[in-house]
C-alpha positions in Angstrom: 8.5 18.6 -28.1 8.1 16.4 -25.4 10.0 13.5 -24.5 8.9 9.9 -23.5 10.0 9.9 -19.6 8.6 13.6 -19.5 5.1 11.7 -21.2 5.5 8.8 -18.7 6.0 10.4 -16.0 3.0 12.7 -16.5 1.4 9.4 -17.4 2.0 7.7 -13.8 1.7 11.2 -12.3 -2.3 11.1 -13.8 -2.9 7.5 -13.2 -1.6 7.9 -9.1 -4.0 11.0 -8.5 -6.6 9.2 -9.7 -5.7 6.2 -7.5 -5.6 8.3 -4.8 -8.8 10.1 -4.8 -10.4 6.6 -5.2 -9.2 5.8 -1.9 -9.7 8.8 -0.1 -13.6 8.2 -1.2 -13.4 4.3 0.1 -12.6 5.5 3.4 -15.3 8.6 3.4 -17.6 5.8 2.0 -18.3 6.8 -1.6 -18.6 5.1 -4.5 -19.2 6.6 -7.8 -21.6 4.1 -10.2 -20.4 2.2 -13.4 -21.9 5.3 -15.6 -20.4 8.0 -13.8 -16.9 6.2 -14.2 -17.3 5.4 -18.1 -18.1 9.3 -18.1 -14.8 10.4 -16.5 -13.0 8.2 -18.9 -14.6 8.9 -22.0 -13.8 13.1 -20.6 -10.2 12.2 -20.0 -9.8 10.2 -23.4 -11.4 13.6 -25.3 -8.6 15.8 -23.4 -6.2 13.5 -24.6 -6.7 13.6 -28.1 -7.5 17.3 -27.9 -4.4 18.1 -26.3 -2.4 15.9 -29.2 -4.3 17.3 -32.1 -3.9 21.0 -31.2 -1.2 23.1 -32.8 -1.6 26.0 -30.4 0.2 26.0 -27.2 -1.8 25.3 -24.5 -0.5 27.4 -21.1 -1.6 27.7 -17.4 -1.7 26.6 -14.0 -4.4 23.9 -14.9 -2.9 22.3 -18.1 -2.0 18.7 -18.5 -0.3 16.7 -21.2 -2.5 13.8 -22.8 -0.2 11.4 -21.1 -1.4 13.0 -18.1 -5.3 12.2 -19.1 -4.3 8.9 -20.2 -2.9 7.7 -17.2 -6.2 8.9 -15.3 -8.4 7.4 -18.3 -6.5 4.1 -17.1 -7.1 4.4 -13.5 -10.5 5.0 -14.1 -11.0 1.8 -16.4 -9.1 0.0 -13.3 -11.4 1.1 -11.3 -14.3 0.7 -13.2 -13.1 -2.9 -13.9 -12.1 -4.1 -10.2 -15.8 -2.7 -8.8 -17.8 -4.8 -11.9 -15.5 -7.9 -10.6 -16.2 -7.0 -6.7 -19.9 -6.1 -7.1 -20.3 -8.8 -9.9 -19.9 -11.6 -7.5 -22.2 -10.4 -5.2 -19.8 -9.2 -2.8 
């Protein structure tokens, strides 16, 4: 059973990658759209909630908790949110 600073630290640890890939795109210049970044949230939410309804143990090099997917489901609604407010002004 997992603990809740094992769950929030996997839950900053998700929510910082994301972060950073965001601005390692800004400076190459990239920009995903609004429906690209409800997709990768709505994908992260789903591995969340299958990783908490599942029984089985899940193993490997790849696996994350659903804090993990949470945290990047919540950096991807702030980013999703702060691009509608920048590109919403007519920046």
């Amino acid at each position: 059973m997992r603990n809740k600073t094992s769950d929030e630290k996997d839950y900053r640890a998700g929510f910082s990658r994301v972060m950073w890939f965001a601005e390692q795109a800004k400076r190459q210049g990239w920009k995903l759209s609004d429906r690209q970044l409800v997709h990768e949230i709505m994908q992260r939410e789903r591995a969340a909630r299958i990783r908490d309804k599942s029984t089985l143990p899940i193993v490997g090099r790849d696996v994350r908790s659903a804090a993990w997917n949470r945290g990047q489901a919540d950096a991807l609604r702030a980013l999703l949110r702060a691009q509608r407010e920048h590109y919403g002004k007519g920046l």
